[in-house]
Structures are given as C-alpha cells and as structure tokens.
C-alpha positions as CSV (number, residue, x, y, z in Angstrom):
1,X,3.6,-13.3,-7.6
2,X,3.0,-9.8,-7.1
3,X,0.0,-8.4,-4.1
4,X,-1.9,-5.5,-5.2
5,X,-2.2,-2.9,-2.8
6,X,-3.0,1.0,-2.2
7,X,0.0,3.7,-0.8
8,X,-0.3,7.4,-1.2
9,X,0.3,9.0,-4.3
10,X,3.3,10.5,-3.1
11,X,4.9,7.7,-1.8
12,X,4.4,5.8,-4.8
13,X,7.6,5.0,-7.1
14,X,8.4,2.5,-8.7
15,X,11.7,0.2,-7.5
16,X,11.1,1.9,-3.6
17,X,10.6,-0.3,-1.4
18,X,9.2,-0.2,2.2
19,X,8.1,-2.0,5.2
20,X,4.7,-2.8,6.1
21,X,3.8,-1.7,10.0
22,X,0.2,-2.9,9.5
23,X,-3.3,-1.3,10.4
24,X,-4.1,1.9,10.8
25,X,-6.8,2.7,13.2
26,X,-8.2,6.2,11.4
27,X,-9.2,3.6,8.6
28,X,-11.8,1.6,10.5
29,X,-14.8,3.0,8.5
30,X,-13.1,2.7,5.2
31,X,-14.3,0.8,2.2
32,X,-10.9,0.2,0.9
33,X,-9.3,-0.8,3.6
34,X,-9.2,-4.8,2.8
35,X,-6.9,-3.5,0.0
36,X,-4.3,-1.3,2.1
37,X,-4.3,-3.9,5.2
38,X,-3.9,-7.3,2.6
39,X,0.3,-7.3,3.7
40,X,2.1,-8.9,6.4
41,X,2.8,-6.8,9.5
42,X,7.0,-6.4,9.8
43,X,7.6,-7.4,5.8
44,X,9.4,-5.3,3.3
45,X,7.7,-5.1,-0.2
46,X,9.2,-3.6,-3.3
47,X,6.9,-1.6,-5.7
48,X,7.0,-3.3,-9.1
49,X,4.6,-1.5,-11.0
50,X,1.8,1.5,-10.3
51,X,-1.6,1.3,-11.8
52,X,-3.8,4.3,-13.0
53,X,-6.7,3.6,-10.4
54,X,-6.5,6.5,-7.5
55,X,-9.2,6.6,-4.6
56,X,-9.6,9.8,-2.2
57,X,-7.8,9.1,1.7
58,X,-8.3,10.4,4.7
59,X,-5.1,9.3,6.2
60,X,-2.7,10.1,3.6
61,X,-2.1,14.0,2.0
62,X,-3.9,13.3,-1.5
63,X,-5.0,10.1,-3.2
64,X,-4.0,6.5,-2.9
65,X,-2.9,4.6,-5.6
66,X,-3.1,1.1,-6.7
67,X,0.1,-0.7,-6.9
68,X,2.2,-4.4,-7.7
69,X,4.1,-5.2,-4.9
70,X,6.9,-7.7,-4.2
71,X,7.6,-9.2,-0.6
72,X,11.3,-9.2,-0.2
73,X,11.8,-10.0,3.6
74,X,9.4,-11.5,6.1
75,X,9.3,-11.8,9.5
C-alpha cells in the first residue's frame, strides 16, 4: 500500500529511492508538514508514482511535490 508524501521537485523521480532521516526543524510553522513527516525515521522508500499537486517550500530549492511511496526497508 503506497504513503503519499511531499519531496522537492528536484529530487522527485520516479523508481529513486531514498531514506527517510525524519523531521526537519526549519518546518515547525509549516502547514504541510503532517504530509512530509507521515514516514518512519531510518526506512527506505521507493517513489512509485509523482502527482501533479506542487506546494511552495522554504526548506527545499523550488516546490515540493506530491508523491506514492513504497517502504522497502525498516528499521
């Protein structure tokens, strides 16, 4: 069952996968930010699919994007 998550635009391909560190402290005041932190700290996800939606980020150089992602490994 895939999660649906945000990652920068630039980082978004489909087939990459990486692994998730967890929160990020400059996002505190974000209204998004249930979306981007809804992952497991220390698991590796695969991006099956990116979606059309893009939101403006502080943290990342350009837009986010929605994607499916696949946990592969967990700790």
């Amino acid at each position: 069952m895939p999660f649906v998550t945000l990652i920068g635009e630039k980082l978004a391909i489909e087939g990459d996968e990486f692994k998730y560190l967890g929160t990020n402290n400059g996002c505190r005041k974000c209204k998004l930010k249930t979306v981007c932190f809804n992952l497991k700290p220390g698991s590796t996800y695969k991006i099956t699919k990116i979606r059309d939606k893009q939101h403006k980020c502080n943290v990342h150089d350009g837009n986010v994007v929605a994607v499916e992602v696949q946990e592969l490994f967990s700790i």
